[in-house]
Chimera marker file (.cmm) of the C-alpha trace (Angstrom):
<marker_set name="trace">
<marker id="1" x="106.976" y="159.843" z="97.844" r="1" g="1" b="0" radius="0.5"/>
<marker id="2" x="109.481" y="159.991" z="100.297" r="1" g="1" b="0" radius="0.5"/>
<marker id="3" x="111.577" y="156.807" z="100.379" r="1" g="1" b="0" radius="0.5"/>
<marker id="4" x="112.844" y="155.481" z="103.846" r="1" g="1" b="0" radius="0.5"/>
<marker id="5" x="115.853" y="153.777" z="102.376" r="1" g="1" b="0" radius="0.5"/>
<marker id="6" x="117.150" y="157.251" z="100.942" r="1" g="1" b="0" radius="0.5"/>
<marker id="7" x="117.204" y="158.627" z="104.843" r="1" g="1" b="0" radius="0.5"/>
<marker id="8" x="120.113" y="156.674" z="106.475" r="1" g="1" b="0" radius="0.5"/>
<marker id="9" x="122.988" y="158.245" z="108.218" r="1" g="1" b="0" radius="0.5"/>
<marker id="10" x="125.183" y="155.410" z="107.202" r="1" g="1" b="0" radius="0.5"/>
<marker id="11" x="124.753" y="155.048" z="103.810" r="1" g="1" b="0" radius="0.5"/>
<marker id="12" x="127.483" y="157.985" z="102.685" r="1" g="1" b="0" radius="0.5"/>
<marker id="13" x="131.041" y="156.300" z="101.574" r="1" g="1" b="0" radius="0.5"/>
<marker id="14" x="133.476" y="155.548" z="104.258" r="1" g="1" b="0" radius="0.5"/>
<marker id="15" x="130.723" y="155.047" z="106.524" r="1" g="1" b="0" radius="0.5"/>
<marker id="16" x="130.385" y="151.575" z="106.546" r="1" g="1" b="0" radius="0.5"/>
<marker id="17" x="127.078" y="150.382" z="105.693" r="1" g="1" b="0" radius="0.5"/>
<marker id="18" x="124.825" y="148.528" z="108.098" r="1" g="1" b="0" radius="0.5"/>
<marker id="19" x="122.871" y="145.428" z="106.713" r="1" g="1" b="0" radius="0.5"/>
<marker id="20" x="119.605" y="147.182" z="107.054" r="1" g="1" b="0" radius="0.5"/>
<marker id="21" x="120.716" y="150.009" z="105.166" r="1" g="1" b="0" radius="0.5"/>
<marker id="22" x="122.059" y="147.222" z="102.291" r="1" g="1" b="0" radius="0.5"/>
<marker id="23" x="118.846" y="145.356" z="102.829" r="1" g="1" b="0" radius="0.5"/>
<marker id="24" x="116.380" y="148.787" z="102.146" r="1" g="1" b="0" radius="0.5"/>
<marker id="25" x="118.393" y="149.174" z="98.850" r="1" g="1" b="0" radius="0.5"/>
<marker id="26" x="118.567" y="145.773" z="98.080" r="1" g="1" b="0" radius="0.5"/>
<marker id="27" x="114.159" y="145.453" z="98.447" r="1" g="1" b="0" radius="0.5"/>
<marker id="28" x="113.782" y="149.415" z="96.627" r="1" g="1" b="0" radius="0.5"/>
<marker id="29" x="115.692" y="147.412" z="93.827" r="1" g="1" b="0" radius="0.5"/>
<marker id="30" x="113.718" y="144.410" z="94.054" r="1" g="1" b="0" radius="0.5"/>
<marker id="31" x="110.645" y="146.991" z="93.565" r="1" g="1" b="0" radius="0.5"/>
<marker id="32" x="111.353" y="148.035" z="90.825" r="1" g="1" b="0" radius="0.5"/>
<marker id="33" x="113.361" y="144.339" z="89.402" r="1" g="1" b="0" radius="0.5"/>
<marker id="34" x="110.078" y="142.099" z="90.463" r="1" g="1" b="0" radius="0.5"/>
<marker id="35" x="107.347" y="144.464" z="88.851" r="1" g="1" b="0" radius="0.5"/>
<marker id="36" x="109.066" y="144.715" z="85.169" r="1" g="1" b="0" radius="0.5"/>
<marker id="37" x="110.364" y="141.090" z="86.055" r="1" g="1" b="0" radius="0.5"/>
<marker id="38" x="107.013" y="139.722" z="86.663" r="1" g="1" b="0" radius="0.5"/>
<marker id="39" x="105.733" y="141.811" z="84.266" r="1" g="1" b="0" radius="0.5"/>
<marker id="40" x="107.825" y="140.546" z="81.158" r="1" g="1" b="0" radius="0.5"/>
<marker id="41" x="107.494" y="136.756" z="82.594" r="1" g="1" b="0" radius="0.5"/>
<marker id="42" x="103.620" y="137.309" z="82.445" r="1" g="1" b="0" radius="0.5"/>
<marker id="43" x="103.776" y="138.543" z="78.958" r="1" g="1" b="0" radius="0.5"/>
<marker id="44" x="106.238" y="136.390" z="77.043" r="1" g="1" b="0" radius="0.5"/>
<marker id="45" x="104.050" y="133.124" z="78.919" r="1" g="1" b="0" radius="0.5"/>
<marker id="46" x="100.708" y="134.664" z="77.936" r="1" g="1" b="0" radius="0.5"/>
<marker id="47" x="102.155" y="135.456" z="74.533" r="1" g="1" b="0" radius="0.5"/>
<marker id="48" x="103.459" y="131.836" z="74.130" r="1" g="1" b="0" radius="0.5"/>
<marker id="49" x="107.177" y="133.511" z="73.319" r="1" g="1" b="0" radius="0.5"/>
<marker id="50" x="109.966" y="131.723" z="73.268" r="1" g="1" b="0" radius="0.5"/>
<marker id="51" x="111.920" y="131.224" z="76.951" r="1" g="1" b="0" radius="0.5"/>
<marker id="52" x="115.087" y="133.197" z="76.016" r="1" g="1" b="0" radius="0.5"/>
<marker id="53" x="112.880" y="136.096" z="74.784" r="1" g="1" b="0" radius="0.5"/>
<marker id="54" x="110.661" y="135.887" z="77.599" r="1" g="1" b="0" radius="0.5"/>
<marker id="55" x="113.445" y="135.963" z="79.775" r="1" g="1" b="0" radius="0.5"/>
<marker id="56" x="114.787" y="138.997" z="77.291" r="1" g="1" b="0" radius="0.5"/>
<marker id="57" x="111.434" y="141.092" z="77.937" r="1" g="1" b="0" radius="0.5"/>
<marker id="58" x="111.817" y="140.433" z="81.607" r="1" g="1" b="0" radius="0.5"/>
<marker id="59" x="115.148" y="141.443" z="82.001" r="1" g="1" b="0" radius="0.5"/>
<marker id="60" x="114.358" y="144.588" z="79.695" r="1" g="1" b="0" radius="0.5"/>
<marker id="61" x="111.485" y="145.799" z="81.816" r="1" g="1" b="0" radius="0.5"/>
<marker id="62" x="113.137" y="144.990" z="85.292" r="1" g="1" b="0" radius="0.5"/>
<marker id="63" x="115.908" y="147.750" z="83.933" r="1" g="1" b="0" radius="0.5"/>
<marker id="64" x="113.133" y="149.645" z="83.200" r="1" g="1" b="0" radius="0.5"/>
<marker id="65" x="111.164" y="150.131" z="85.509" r="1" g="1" b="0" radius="0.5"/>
<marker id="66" x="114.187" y="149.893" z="88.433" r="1" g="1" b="0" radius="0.5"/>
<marker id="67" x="115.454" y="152.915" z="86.567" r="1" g="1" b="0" radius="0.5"/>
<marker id="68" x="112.100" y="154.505" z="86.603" r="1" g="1" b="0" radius="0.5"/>
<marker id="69" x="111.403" y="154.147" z="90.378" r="1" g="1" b="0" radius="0.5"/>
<marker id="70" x="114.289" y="155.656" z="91.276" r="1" g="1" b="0" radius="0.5"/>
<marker id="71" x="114.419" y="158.369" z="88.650" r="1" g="1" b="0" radius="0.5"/>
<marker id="72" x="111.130" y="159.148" z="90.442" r="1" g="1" b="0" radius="0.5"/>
<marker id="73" x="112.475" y="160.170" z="94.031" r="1" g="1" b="0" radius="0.5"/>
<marker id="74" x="115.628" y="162.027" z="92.184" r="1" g="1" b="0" radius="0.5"/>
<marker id="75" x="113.196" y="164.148" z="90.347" r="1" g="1" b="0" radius="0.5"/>
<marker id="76" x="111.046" y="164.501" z="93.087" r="1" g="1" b="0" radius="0.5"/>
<marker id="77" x="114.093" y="166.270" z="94.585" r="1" g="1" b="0" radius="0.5"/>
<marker id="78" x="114.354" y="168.662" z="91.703" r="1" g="1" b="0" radius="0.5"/>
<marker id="79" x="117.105" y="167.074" z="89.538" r="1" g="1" b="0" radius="0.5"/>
<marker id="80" x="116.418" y="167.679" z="85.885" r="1" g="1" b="0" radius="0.5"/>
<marker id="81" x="115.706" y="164.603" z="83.894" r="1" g="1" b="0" radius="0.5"/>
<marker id="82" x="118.968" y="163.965" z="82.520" r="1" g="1" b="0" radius="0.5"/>
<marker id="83" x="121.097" y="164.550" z="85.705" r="1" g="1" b="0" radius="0.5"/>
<marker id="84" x="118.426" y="162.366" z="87.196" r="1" g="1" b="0" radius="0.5"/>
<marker id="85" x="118.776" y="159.497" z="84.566" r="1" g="1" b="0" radius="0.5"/>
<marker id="86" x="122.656" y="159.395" z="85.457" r="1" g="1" b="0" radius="0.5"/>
<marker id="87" x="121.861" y="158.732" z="89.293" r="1" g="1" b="0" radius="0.5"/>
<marker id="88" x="119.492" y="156.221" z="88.404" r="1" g="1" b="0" radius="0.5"/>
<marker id="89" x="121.763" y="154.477" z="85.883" r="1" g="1" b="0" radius="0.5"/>
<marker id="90" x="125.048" y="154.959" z="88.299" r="1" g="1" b="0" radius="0.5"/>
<marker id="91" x="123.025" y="153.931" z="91.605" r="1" g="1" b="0" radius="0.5"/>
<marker id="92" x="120.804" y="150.881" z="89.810" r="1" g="1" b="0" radius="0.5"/>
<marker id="93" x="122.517" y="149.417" z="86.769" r="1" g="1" b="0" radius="0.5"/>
<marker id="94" x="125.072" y="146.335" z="89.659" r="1" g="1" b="0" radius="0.5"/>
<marker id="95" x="122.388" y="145.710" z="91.521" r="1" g="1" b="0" radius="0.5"/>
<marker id="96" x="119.580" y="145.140" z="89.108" r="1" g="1" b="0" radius="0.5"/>
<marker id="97" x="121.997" y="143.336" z="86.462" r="1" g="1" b="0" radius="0.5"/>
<marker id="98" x="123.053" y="141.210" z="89.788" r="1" g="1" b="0" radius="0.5"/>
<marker id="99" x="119.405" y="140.646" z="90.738" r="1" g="1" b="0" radius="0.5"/>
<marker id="100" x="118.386" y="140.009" z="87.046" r="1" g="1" b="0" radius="0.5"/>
<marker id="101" x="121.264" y="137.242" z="86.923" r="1" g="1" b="0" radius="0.5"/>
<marker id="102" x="119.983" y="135.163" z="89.834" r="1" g="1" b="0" radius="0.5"/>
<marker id="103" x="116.158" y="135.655" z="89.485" r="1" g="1" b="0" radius="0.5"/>
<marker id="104" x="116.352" y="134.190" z="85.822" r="1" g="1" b="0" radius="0.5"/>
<marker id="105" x="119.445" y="132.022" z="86.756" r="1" g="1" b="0" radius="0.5"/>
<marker id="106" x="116.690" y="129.955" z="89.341" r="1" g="1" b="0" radius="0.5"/>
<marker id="107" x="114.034" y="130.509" z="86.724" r="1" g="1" b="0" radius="0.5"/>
<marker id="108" x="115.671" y="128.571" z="84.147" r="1" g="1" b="0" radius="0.5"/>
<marker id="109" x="116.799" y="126.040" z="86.645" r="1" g="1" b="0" radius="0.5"/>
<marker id="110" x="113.460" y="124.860" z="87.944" r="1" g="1" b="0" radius="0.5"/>
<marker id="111" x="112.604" y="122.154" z="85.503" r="1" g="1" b="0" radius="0.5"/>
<marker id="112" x="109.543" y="123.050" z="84.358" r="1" g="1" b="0" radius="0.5"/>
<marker id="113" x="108.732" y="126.819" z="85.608" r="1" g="1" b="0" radius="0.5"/>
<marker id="114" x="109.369" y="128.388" z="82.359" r="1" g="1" b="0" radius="0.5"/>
<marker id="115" x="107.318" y="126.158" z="79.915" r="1" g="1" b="0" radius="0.5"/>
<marker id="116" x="104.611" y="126.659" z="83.422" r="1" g="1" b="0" radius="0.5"/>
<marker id="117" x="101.694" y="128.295" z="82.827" r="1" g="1" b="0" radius="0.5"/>
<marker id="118" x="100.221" y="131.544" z="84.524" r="1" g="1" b="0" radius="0.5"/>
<marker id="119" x="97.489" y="129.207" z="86.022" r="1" g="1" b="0" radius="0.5"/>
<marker id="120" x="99.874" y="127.075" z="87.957" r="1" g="1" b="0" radius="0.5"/>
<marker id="121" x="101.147" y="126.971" z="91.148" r="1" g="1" b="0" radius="0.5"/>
<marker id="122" x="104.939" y="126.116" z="89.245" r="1" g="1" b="0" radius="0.5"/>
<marker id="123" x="105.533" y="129.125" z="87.421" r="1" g="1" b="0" radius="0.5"/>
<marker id="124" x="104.303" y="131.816" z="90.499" r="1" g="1" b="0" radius="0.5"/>
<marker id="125" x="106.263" y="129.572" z="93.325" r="1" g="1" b="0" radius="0.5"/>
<marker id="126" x="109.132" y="129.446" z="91.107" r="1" g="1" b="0" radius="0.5"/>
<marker id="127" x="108.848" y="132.976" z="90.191" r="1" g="1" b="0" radius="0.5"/>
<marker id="128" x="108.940" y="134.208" z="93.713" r="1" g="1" b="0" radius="0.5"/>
<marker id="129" x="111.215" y="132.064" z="94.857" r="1" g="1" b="0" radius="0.5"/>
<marker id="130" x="113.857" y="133.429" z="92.775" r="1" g="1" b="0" radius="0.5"/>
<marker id="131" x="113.106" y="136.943" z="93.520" r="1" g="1" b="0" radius="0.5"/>
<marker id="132" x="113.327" y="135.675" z="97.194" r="1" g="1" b="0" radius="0.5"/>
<marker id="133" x="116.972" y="134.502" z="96.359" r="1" g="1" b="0" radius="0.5"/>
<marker id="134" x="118.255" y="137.755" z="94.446" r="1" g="1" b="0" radius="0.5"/>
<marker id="135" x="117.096" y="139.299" z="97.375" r="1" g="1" b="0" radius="0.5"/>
<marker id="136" x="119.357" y="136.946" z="99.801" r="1" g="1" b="0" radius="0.5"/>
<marker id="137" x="122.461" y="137.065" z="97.476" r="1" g="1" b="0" radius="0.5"/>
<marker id="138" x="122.223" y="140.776" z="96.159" r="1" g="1" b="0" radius="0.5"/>
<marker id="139" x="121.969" y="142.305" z="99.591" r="1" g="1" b="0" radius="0.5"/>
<marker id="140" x="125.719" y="141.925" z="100.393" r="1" g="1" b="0" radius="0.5"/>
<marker id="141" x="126.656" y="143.263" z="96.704" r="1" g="1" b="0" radius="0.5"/>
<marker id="142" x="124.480" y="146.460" z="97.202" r="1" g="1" b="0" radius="0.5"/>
<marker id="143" x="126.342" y="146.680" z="101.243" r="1" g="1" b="0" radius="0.5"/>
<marker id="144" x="129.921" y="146.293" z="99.679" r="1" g="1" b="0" radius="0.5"/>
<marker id="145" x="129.190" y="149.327" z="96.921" r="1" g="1" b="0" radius="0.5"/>
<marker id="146" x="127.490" y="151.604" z="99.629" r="1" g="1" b="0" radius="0.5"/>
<marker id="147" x="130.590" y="151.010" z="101.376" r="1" g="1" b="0" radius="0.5"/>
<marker id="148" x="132.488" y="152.653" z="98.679" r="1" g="1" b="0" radius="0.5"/>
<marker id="149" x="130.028" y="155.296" z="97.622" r="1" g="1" b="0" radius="0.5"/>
<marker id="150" x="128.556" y="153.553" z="95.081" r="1" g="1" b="0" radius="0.5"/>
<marker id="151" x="125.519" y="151.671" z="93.704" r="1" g="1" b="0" radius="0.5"/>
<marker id="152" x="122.769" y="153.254" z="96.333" r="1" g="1" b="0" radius="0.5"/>
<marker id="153" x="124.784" y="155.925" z="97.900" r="1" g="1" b="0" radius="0.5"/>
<marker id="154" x="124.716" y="157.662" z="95.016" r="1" g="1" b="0" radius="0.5"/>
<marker id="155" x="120.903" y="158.387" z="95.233" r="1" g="1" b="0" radius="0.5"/>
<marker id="156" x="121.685" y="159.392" z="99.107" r="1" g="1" b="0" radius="0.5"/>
<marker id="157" x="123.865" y="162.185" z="98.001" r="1" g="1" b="0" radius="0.5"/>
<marker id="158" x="120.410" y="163.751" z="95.607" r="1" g="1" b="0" radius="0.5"/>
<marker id="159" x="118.215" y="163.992" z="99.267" r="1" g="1" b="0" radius="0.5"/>
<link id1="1" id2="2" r="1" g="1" b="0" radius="0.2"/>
<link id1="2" id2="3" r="1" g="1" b="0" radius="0.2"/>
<link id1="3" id2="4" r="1" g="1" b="0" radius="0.2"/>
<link id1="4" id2="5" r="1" g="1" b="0" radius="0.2"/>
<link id1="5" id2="6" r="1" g="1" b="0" radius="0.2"/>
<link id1="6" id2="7" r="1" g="1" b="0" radius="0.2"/>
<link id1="7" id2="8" r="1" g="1" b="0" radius="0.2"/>
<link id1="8" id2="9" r="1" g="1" b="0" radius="0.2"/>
<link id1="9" id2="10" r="1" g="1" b="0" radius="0.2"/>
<link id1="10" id2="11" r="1" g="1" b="0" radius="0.2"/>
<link id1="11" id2="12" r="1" g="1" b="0" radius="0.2"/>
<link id1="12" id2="13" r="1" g="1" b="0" radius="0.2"/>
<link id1="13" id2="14" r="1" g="1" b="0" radius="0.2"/>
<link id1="14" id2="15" r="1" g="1" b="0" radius="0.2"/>
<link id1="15" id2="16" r="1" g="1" b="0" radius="0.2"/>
<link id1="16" id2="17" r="1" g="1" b="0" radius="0.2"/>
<link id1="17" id2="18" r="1" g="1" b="0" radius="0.2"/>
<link id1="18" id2="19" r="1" g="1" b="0" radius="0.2"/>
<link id1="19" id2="20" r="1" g="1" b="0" radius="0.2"/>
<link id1="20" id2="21" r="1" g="1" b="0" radius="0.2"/>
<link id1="21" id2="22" r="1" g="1" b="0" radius="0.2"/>
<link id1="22" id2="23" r="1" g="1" b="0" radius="0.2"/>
<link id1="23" id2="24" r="1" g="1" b="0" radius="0.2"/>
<link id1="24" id2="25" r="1" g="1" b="0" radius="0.2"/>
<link id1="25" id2="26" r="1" g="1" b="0" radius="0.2"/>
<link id1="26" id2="27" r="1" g="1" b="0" radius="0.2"/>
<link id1="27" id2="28" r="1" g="1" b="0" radius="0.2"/>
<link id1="28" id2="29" r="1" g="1" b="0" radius="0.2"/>
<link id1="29" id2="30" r="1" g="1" b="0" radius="0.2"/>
<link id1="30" id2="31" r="1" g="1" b="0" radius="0.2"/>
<link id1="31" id2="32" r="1" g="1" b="0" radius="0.2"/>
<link id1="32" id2="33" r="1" g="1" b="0" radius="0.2"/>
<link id1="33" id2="34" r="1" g="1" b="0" radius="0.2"/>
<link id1="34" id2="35" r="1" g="1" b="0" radius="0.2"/>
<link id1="35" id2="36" r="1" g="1" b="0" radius="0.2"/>
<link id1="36" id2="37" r="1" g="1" b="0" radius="0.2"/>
<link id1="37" id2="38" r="1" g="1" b="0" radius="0.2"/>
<link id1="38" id2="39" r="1" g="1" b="0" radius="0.2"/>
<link id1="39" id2="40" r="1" g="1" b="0" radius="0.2"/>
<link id1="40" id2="41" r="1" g="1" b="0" radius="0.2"/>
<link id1="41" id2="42" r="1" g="1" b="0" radius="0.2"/>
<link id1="42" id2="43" r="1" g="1" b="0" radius="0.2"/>
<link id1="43" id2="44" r="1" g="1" b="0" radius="0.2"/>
<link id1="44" id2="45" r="1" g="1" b="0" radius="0.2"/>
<link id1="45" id2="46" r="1" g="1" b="0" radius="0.2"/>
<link id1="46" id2="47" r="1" g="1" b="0" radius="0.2"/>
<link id1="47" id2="48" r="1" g="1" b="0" radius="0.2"/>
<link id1="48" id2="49" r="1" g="1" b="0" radius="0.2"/>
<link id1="49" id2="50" r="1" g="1" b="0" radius="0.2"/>
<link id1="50" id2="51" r="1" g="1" b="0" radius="0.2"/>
<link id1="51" id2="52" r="1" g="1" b="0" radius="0.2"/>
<link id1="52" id2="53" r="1" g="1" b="0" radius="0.2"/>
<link id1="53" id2="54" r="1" g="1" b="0" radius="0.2"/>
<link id1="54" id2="55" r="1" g="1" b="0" radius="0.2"/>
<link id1="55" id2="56" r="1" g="1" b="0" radius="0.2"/>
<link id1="56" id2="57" r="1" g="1" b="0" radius="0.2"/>
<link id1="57" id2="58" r="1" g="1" b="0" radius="0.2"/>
<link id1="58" id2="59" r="1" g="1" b="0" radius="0.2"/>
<link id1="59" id2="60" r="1" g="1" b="0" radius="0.2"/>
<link id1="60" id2="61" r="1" g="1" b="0" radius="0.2"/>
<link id1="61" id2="62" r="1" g="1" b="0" radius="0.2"/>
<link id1="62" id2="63" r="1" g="1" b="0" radius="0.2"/>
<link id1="63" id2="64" r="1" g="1" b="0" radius="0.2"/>
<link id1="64" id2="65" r="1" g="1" b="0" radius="0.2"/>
<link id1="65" id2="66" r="1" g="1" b="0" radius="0.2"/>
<link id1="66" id2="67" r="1" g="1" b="0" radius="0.2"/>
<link id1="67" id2="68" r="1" g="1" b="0" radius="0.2"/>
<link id1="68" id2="69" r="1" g="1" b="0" radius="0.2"/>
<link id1="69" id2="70" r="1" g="1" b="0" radius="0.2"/>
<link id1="70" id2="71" r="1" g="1" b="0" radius="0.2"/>
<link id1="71" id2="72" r="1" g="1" b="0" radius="0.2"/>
<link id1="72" id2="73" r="1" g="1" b="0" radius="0.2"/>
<link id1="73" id2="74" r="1" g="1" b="0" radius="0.2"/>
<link id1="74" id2="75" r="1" g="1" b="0" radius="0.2"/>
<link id1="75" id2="76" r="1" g="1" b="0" radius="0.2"/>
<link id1="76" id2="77" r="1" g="1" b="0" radius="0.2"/>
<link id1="77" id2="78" r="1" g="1" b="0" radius="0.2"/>
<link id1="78" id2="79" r="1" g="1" b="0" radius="0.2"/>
<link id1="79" id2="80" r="1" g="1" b="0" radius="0.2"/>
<link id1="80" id2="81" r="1" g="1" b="0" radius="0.2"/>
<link id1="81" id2="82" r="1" g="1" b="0" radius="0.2"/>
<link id1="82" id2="83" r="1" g="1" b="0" radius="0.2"/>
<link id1="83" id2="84" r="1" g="1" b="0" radius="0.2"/>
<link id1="84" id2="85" r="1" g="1" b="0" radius="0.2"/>
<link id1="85" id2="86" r="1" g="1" b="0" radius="0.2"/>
<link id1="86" id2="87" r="1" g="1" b="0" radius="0.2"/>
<link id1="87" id2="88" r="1" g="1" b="0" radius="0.2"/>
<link id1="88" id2="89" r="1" g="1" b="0" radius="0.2"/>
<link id1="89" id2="90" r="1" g="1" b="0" radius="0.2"/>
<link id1="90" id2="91" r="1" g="1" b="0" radius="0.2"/>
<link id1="91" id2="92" r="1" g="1" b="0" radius="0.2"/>
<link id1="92" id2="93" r="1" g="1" b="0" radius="0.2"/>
<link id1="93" id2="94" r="1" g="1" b="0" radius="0.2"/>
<link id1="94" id2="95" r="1" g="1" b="0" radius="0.2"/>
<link id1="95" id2="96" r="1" g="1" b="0" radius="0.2"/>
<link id1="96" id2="97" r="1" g="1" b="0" radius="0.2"/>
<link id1="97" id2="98" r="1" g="1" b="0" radius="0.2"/>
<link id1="98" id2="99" r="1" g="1" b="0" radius="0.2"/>
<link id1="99" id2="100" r="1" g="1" b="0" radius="0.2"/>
<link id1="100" id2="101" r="1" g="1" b="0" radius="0.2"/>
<link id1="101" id2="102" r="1" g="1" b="0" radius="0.2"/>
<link id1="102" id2="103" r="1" g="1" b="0" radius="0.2"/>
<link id1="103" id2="104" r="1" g="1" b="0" radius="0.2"/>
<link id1="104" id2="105" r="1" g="1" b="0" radius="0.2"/>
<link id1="105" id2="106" r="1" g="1" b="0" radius="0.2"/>
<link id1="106" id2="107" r="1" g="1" b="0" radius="0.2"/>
<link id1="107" id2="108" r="1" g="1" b="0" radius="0.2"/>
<link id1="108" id2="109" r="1" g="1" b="0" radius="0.2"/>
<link id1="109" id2="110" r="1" g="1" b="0" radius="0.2"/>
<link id1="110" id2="111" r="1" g="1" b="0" radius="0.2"/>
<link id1="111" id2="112" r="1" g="1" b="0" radius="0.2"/>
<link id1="112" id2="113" r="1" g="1" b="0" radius="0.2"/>
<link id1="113" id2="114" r="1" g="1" b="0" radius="0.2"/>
<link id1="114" id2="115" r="1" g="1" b="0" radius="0.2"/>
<link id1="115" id2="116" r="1" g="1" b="0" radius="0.2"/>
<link id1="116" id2="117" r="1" g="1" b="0" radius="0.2"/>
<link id1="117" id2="118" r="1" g="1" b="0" radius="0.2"/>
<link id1="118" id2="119" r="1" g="1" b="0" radius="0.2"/>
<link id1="119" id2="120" r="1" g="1" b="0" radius="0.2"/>
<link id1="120" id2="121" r="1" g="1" b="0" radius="0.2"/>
<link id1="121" id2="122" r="1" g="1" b="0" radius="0.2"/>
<link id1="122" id2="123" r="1" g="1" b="0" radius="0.2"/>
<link id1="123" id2="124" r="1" g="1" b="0" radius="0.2"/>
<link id1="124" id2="125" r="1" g="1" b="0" radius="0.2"/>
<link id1="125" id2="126" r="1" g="1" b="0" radius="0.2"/>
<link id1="126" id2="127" r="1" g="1" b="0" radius="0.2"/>
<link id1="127" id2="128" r="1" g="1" b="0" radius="0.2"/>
<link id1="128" id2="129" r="1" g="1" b="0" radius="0.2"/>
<link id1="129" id2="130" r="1" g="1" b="0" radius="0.2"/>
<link id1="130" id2="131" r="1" g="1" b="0" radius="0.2"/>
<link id1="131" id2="132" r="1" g="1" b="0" radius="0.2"/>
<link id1="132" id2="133" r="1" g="1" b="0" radius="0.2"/>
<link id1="133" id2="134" r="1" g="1" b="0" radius="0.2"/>
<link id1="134" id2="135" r="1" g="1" b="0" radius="0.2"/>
<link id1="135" id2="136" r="1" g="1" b="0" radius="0.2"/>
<link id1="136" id2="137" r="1" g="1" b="0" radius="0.2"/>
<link id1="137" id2="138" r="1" g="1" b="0" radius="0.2"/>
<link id1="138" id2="139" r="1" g="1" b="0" radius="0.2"/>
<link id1="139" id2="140" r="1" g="1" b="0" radius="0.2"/>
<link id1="140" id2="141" r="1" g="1" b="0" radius="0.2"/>
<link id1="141" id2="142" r="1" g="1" b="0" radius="0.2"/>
<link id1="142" id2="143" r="1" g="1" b="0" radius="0.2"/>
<link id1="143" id2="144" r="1" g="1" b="0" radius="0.2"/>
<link id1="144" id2="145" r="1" g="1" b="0" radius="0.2"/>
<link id1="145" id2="146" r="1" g="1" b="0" radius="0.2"/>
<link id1="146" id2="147" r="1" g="1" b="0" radius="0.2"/>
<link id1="147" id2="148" r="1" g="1" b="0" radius="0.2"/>
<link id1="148" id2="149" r="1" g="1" b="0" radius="0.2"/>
<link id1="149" id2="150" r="1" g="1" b="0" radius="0.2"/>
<link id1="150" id2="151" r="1" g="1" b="0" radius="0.2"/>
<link id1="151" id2="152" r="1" g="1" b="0" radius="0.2"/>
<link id1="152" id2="153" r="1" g="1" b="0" radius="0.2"/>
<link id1="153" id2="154" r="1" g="1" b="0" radius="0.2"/>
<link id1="154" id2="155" r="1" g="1" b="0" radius="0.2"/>
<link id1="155" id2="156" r="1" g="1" b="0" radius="0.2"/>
<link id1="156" id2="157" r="1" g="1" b="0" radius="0.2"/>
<link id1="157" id2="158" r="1" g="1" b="0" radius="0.2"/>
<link id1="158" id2="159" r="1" g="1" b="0" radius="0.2"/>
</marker_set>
């Protein structure tokens, strides 16, 4: 799968990122972040887990499968698996740790949306909602490292 955020002139260091190409980093990230997030949420709630390990698993999947989505287009472009791992690790690791920070940060802070259950509207407003704001406030983290040849650039320089 060809990814359209891995096709951008600007996104090589020195360049100066636009917000568009920080903002198609920012929602591959959130791809990856909101599938093991939501993921780990629906688990540990289903499960009856504790909050902190539910928020544990969630953050432990996001990683996961961020990781694993872009380890996909590297390999696609014929890096070996471990060269492939190191991209993904050195182009992911801010920006989903960033992301994971807020998205649970506004989890936890909505009285209520943890202890929610999957059948209401609490929990899956809440939920997106705070996706919707690591979005917002990692954007401008994942601009400043492309910038600097970092975070998303790196997978640039693999296409």
């Amino acid at each position: 799968m060809d990814h359209p955020a891995h096709r951008h002139q600007d996104a090589h260091p020195g360049s100066g990122a636009s917000w568009r190409t920080a903002a198609r980093a920012t929602l591959h990230c959130l791809t990856g972040c909101a599938i093991g997030e939501v993921l780990g949420m629906v688990i540990g709630t289903a499960a009856g887990l504790h909050n902190a390990a539910t928020v544990v698993l969630s953050i432990a999947l996001a990683f996961v499968f961020g990781y694993a989505l872009t380890m996909r287009g590297v390999l696609r472009a014929g890096l070996p698996l471990p060269q492939a791992l190191k991209v993904a690790l050195a182009a992911d690791t801010v920006s989903i740790a960033v992301m994971e920070l807020i998205d649970n940060t506004v989890m936890v802070g909505v009285p209520g949306a943890m202890d929610a259950g999957l059948t209401q509207a609490l929990f899956w407003v809440s939920l997106t909602a705070s996706l919707a704001v690591a979005f917002v406030l990692t954007t401008p983290v994942n601009r400043w490292m492309i910038t600097r040849g970092k975070g998303h650039a790196v997978v640039h320089q693999h296409h």
